[in-house]
C-alpha positions in Angstrom: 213.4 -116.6 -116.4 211.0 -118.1 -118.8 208.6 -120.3 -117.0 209.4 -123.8 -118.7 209.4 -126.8 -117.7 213.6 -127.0 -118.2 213.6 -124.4 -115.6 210.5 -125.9 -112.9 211.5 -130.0 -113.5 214.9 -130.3 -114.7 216.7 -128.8 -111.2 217.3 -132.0 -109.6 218.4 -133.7 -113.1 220.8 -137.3 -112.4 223.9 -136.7 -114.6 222.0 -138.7 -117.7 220.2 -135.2 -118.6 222.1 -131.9 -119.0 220.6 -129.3 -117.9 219.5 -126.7 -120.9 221.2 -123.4 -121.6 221.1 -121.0 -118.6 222.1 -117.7 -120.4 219.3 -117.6 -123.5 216.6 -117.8 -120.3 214.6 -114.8 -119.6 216.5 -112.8 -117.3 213.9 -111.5 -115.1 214.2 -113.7 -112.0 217.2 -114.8 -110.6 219.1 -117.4 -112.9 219.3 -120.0 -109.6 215.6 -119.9 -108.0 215.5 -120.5 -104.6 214.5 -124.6 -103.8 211.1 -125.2 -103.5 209.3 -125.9 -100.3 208.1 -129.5 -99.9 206.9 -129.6 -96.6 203.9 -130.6 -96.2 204.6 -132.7 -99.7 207.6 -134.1 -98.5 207.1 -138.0 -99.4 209.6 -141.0 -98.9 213.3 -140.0 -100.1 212.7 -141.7 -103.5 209.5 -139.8 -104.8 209.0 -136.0 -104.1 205.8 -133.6 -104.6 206.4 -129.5 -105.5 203.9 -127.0 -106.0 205.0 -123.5 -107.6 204.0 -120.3 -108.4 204.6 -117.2 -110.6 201.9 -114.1 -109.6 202.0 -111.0 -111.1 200.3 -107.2 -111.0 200.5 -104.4 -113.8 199.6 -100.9 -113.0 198.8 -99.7 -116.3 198.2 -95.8 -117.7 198.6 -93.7 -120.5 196.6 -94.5 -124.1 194.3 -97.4 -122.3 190.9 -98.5 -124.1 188.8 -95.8 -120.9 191.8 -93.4 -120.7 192.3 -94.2 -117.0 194.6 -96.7 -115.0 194.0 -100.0 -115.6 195.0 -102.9 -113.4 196.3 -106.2 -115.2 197.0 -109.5 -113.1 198.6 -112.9 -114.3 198.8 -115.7 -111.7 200.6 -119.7 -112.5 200.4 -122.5 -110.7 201.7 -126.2 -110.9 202.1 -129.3 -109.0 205.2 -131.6 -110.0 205.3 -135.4 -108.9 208.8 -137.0 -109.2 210.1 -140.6 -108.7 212.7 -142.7 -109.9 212.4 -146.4 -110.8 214.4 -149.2 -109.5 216.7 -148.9 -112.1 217.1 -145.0 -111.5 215.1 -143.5 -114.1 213.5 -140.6 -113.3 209.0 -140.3 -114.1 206.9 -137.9 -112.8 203.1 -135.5 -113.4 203.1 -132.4 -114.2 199.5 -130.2 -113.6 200.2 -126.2 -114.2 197.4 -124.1 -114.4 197.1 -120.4 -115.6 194.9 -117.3 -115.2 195.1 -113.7 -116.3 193.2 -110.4 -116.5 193.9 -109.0 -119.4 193.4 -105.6 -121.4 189.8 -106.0 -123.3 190.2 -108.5 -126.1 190.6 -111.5 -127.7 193.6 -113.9 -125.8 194.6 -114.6 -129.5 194.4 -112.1 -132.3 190.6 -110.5 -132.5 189.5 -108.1 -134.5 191.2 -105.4 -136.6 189.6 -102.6 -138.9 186.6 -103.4 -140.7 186.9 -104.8 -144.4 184.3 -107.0 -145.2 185.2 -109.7 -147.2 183.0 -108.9 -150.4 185.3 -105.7 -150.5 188.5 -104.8 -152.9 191.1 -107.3 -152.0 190.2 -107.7 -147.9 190.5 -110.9 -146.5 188.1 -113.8 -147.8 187.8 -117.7 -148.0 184.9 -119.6 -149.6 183.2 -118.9 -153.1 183.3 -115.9 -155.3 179.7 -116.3 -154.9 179.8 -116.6 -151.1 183.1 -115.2 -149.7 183.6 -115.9 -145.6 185.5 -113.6 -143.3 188.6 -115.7 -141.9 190.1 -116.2 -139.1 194.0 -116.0 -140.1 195.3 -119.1 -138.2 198.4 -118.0 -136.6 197.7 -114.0 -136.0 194.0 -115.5 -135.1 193.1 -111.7 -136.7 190.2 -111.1 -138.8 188.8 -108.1 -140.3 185.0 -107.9 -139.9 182.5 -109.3 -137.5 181.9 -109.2 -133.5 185.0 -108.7 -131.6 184.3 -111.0 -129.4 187.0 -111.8 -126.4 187.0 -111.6 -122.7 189.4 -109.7 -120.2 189.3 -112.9 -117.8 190.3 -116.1 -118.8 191.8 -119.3 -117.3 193.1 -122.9 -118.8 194.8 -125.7 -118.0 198.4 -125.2 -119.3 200.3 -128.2 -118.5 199.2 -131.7 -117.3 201.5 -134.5 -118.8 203.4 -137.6 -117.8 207.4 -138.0 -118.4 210.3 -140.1 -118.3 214.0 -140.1 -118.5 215.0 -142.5 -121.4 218.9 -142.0 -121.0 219.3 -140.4 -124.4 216.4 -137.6 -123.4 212.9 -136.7 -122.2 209.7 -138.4 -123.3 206.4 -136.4 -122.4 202.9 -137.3 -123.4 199.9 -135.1 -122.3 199.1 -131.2 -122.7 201.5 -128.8 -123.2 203.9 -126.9 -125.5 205.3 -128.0 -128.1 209.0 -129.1 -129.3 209.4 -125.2 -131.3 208.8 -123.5 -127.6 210.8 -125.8 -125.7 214.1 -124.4 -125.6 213.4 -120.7 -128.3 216.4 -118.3 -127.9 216.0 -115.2 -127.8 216.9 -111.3 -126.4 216.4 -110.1 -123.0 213.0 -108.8 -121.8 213.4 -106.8 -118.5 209.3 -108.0 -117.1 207.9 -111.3 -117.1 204.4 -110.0 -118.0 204.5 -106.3 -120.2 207.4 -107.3 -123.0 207.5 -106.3 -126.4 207.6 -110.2 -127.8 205.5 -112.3 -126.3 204.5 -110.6 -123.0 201.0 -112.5 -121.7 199.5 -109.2 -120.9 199.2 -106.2 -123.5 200.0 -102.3 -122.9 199.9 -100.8 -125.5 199.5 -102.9 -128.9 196.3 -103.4 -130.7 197.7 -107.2 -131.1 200.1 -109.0 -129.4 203.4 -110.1 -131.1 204.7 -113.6 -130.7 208.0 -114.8 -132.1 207.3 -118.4 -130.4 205.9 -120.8 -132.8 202.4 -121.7 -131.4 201.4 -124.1 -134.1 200.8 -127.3 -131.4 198.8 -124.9 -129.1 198.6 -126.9 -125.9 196.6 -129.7 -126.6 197.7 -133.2 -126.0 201.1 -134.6 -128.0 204.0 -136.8 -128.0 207.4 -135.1 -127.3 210.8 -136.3 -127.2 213.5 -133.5 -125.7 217.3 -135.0 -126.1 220.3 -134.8 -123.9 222.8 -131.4 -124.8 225.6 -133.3 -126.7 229.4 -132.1 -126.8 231.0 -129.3 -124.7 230.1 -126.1 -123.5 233.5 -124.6 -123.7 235.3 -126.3 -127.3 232.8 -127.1 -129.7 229.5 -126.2 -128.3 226.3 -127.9 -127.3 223.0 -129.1 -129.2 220.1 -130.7 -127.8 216.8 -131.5 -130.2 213.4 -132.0 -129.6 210.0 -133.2 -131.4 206.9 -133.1 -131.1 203.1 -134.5 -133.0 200.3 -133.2 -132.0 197.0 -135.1 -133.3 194.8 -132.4 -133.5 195.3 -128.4 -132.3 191.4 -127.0 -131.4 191.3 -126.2 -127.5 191.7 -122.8 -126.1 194.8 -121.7 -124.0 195.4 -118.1 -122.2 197.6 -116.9 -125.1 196.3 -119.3 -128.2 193.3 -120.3 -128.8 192.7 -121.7 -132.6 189.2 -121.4 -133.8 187.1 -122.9 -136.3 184.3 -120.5 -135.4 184.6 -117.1 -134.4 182.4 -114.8 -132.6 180.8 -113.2 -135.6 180.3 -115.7 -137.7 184.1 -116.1 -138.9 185.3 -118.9 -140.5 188.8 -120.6 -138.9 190.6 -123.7 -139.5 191.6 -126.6 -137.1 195.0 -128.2 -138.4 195.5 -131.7 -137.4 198.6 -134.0 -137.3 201.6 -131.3 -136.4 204.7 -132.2 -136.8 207.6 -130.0 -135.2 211.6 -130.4 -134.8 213.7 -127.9 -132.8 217.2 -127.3 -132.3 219.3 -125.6 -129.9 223.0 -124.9 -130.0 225.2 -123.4 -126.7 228.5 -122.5 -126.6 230.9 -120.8 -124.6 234.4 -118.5 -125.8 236.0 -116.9 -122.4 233.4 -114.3 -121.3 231.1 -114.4 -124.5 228.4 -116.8 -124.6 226.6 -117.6 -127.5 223.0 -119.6 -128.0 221.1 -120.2 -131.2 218.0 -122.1 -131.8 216.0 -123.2 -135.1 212.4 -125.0 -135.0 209.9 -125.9 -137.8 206.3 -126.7 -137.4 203.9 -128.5 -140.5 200.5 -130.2 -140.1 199.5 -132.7 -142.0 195.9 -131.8 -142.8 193.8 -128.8 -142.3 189.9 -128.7 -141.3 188.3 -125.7 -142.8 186.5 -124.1 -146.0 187.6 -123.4 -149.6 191.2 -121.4 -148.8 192.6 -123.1 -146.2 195.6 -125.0 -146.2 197.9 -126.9 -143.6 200.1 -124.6 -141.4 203.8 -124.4 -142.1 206.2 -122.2 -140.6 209.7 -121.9 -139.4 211.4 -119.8 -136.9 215.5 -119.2 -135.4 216.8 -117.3 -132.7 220.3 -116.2 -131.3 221.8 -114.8 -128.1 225.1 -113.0 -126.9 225.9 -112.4 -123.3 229.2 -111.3 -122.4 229.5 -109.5 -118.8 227.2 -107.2 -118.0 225.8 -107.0 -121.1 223.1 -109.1 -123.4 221.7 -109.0 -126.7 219.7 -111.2 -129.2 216.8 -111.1 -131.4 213.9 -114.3 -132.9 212.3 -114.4 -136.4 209.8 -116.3 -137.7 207.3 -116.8 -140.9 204.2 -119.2 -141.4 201.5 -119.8 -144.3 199.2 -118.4 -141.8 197.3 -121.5 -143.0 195.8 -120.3 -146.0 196.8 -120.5 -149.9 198.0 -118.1 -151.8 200.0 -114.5 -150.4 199.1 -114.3 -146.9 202.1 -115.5 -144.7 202.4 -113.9 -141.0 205.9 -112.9 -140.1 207.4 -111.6 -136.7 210.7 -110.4 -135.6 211.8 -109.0 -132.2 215.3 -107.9 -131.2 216.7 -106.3 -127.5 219.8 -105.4 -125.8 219.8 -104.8 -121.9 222.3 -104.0 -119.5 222.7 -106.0 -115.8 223.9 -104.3 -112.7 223.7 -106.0 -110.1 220.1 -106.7 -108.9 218.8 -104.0 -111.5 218.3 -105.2 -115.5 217.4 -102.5 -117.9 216.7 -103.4 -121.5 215.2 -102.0 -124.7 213.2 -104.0 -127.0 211.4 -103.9 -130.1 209.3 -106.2 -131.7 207.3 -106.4 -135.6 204.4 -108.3 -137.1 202.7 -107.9 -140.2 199.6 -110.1 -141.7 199.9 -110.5 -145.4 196.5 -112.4 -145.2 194.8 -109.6 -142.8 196.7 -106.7 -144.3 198.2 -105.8 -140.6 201.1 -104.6 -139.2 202.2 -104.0 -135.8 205.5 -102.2 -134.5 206.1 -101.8 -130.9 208.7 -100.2 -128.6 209.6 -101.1 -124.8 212.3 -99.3 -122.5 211.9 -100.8 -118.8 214.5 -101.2 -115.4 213.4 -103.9 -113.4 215.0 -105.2 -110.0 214.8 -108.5 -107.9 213.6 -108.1 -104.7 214.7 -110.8 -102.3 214.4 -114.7 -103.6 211.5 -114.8 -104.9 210.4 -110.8 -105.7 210.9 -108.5 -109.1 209.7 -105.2 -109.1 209.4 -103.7 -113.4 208.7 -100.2 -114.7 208.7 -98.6 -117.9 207.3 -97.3 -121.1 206.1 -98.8 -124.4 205.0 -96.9 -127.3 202.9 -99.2 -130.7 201.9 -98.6 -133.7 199.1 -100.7 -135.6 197.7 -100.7 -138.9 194.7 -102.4 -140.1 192.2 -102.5 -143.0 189.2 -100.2 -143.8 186.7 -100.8 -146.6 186.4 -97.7 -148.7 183.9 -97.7 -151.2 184.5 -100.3 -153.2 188.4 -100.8 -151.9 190.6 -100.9 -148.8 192.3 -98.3 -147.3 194.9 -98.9 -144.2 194.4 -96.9 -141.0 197.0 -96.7 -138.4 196.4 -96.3 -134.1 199.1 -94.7 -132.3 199.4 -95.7 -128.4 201.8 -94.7 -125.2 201.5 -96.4 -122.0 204.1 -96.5 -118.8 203.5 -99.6 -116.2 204.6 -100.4 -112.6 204.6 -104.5 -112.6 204.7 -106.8 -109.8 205.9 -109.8 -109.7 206.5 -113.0 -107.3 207.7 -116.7 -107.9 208.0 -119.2 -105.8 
């Protein structure tokens, strides 16, 4: 299941607030999770304290950066505060924090190839007279410079207040925005190794995300609605927005820069404005989820080139038994002007027998701005293990291609890679 914070906060929801769609969740721990322990937390009936946890280990091997078996490691942890006022509103706190070990790299794009930005058509902002190697604001690629990036890194995901309004959720403090509240999508078999949008790499050069990540985590004002209709006749939709003053601090998976390790040039877009929708609906044994976001800043910080992010993504499910399918899309500015948009699309199908889900998945990305493109593969089983356990194993083959100067031109490269992983996982 997709750690948000529909799944850790909204268990114990009064009948004001539906609950959001079960089926479009990430599969990869038990739909129900067991209740949280609140002893030694427990406080007087009305108010309540949680912690949880999601800790995983990946056994990697195969095409790895020294050839040998690397070992990856992801670890979650929050604190939720819940009360009710006298009038039986629900408020509450929210802390989550997050740390990883990842493969060598940047936790947000890096570098690919090398292609100067004095050369052929290669990625530039500034002057003719004094181009600047970019930072391309969603991929966070660029093509020349340090690579900069460190294997370790930690952050403070979540840390907001809420409250129940009656016609919804309002939040205010760090944490995602309204375009990855409630994304639909395909299955992915492991929490950590997936083709779209895994938080640890096996095999890819780059990661690829189909989640909007415009808003980063920084602080914002969001607003989650009610569902509204019926499951069963004419479906469900619930909406959400969010603003986001400014989008400049680092996460584990994000991190917008407006310097980069080399000497790059980024941006830092400001005022981001995002609306989400998400539709449920259920026809006998077939159920069927869709979801829709946009994201637009209002201003951008950054040289000669830049320009405010825009972008737009959609997703859609089907479930029906045993089986489960869906696929995400999405396409943004990439913050600069001119033809260099970033586009991703994933898609997966997986099978569920019991305790065992096996799934294949494919995911895409290609960099107008960067000129690179990324294709990778996934087959994987993975098993729950008890309550609270998930053992994951399988393979995942990528393909990258990046940019090379070539006298006075580009040329495109490609990197081939093949990795099978064992991955551990454990939530409580």
């Amino acid at each position: 299941m997709k750690r948000t914070s529909s799944a850790i906060l909204f268990a114990a929801l009064s009948g004001t607030l539906a609950a959001p769609p079960a089926f479009p969740q990430d599969p990869a721990f038990p739909q129900n999770p067991a209740p949280q322990s609140r002893d030694p937390f427990e406080l007087e009936s009305v108010h309540s304290l949680t912690w949880r946890g999601d800790a995983g280990l990946v056994l990697l091997g195969g095409d790895t950066p020294d050839d040998s078996i690397e070992m990856l490691a992801d670890l979650e942890l929050g604190l939720d505060f819940e009360s009710f006022t006298d009038l039986g509103r629900r408020w509450g706190l929210v802390l989550t924090g997050h740390a990883e070990r990842d493969l060598p790299g940047a936790a947000h794009g890096g570098r690919v190839g090398s292609c100067p930005a004095a050369i052929g058509d290669c990625a530039r902002v500034g002057t003719v007279a004094a181009p600047q190697t970019p930072i391309a604001s969603d991929s966070g690629l660029f093509s020349d410079g340090a690579f900069g990036g460190d294997r370790s890194r930690a952050a403070i995901s979540e840390a907001y207040l809420f409250t129940d309004t009656g016609w919804g959720e309002v939040r205010l403090g760090y944490g995602a925005g309204a375009a990855r509240l409630d994304p639909v999508g395909g299955p992915a078999t492991a929490r950590l190794v997936r083709a779209d949008g895994g938080h640890l790499r096996a095999s890819s050069v780059t990661a690829v995300r189909t989640e909007a990540p415009h808003s980063g985590q920084d602080p914002k004002f969001v607003f989650r609605s009610v569902a509204l209709g019926q499951e069963t006749t004419v479906g469900t939709v619930r909406a959400a927005v969010s603003f986001t003053p400014e989008v400049s601090q680092c996460g584990v998976d994000y991190c917008p820069r407006g310097t980069g390790p080399g000497g790059q040039v980024g941006a830092i877009n400001r005022d981001v404005a995002e609306l989400a929708l998400t539709y449920q609906v259920r026809r006998g044994e077939h159920e069927w989820a869709a979801s829709l976001s946009a994201s637009q800043a209002g201003r951008v910080e950054g040289g000669p080139g830049f320009e405010p992010v825009s972008g737009v993504d959609a997703g859609l499910s089907w479930r029906w038994q045993d089986w489960r399918a869906g696929g995400r899309w999405r396409r943004s500015n990439n913050a600069v002007s001119g033809s260099g948009d970033y586009e991703a699309w994933a898609s997966s199908i997986g099978w569920e027998s019991g305790d065992w889900l096996t799934t294949l998945e494919f995911a895409a990305s290609s960099d107008d701005f960067v000129h690179s493109d990324s294709e990778i593969w996934q087959i994987a089983s993975s098993r729950l293990v008890g309550d609270h356990g998930l053992v994951a194993f399988g393979l995942q083959a990528a393909e990258t291609s990046f940019p090379e100067s070539s006298g006075p031109g580009r040329v495109q490269r490609e990197v081939d890679a093949f990795t099978a992983f064992l991955e551990l996982g454990w939530r409580y």
